[in-house]
C-alpha distance (Angstrom), angle and dihedral (degrees) to the residues before:
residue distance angle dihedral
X1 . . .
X2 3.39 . .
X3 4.08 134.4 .
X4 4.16 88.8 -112.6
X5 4.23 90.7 49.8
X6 3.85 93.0 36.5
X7 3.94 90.2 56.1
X8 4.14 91.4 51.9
X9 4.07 91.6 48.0
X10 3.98 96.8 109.4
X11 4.02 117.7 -149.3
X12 3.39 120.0 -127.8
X13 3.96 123.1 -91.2
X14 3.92 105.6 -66.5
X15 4.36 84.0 -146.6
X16 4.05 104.7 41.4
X17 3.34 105.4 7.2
X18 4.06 99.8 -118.3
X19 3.64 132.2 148.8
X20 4.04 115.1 -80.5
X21 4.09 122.6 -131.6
X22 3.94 128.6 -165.0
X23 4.01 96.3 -112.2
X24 3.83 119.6 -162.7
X25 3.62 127.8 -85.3
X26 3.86 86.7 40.3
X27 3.56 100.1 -67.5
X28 3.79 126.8 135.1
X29 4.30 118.1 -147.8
X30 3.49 148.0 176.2
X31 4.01 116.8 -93.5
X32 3.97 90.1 -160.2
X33 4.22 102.8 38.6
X34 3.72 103.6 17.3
X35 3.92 97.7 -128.1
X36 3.79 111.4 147.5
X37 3.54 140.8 175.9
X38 3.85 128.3 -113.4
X39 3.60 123.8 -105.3
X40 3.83 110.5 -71.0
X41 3.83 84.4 -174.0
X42 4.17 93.8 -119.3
X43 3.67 133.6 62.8
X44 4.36 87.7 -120.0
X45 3.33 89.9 45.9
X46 3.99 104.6 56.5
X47 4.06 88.9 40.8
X48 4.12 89.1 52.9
X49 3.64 83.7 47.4
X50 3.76 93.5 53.7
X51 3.74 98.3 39.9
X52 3.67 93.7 44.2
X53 3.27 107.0 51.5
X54 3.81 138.6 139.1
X55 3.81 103.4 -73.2
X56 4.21 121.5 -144.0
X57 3.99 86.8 -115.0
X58 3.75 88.4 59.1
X59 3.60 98.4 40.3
X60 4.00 79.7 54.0
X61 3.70 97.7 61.8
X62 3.67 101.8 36.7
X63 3.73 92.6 46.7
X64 4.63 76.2 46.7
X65 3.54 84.3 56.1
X66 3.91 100.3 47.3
X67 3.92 92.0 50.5
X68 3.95 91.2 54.1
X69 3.44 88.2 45.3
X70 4.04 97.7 50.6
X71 4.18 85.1 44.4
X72 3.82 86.1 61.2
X73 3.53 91.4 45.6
X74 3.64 93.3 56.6
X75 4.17 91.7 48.4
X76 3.48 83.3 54.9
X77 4.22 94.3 52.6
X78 3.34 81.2 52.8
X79 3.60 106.2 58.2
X80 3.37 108.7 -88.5
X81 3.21 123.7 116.7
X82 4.53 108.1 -140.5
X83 4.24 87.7 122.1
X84 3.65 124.8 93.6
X85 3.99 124.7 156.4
X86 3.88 89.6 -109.3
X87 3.69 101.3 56.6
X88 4.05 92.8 48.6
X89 4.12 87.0 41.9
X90 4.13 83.5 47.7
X91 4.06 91.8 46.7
X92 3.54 92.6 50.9
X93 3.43 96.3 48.2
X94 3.78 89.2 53.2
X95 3.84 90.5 50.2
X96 3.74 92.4 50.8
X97 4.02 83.2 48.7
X98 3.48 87.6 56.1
X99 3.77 100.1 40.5
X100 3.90 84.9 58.9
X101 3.55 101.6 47.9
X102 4.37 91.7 -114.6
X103 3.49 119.0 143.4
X104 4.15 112.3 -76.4
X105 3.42 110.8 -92.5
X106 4.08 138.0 64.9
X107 3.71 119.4 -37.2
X108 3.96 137.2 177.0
X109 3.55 115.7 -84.3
């Protein structure tokens, strides 16, 4: 298989399951559901959007990440004092890691 026929292969639907199709005006969809991606204005880019997408493991620890994050936020309501700017700036850095699929840890913006 080459690097040109690898990039077309489409993953199945990240919510059912179903076979993907190239739709028109650059947009790649589900055959089974009918969820579809925007417009990423090319062909390549609306199939990388649709094979790289956000996976449920992911979407796991991020949404992980935001629930310790909103339990520190309520100590902190309460008095205590667990909350500074850089550990919320460093959390959300690591959930945007996560969201994109980088390596855990703190990224650039």
């Amino acid at each position: 298989m080459t690097k040109e026929s690898k990039r077309e292969e489409l993953k199945p639907c990240p919510f059912c399951g179903g076979d993907a199709k190239e739709l028109s005006m650059n947009r790649v969809g589900c055959k089974s559901c009918g969820i579809r991606t925007v417009s990423r204005g090319t062909r390549w880019r609306s199939i990388d959007a649709w094979n790289n997408r956000t996976t449920n493991e992911s979407m796991a620890k991020a949404l992980e990440e935001i629930e310790n994050q909103f339990e520190l936020l309520q100590l902190s309501r309460q008095g205590y004092d667990t909350v500074s700017k850089e550990t919320i700036e460093a959390s959300l850095y690591k959930i945007k890691s996560i969201l994109l699929g980088e390596s855990e840890g703190v990224s650039d913006v």
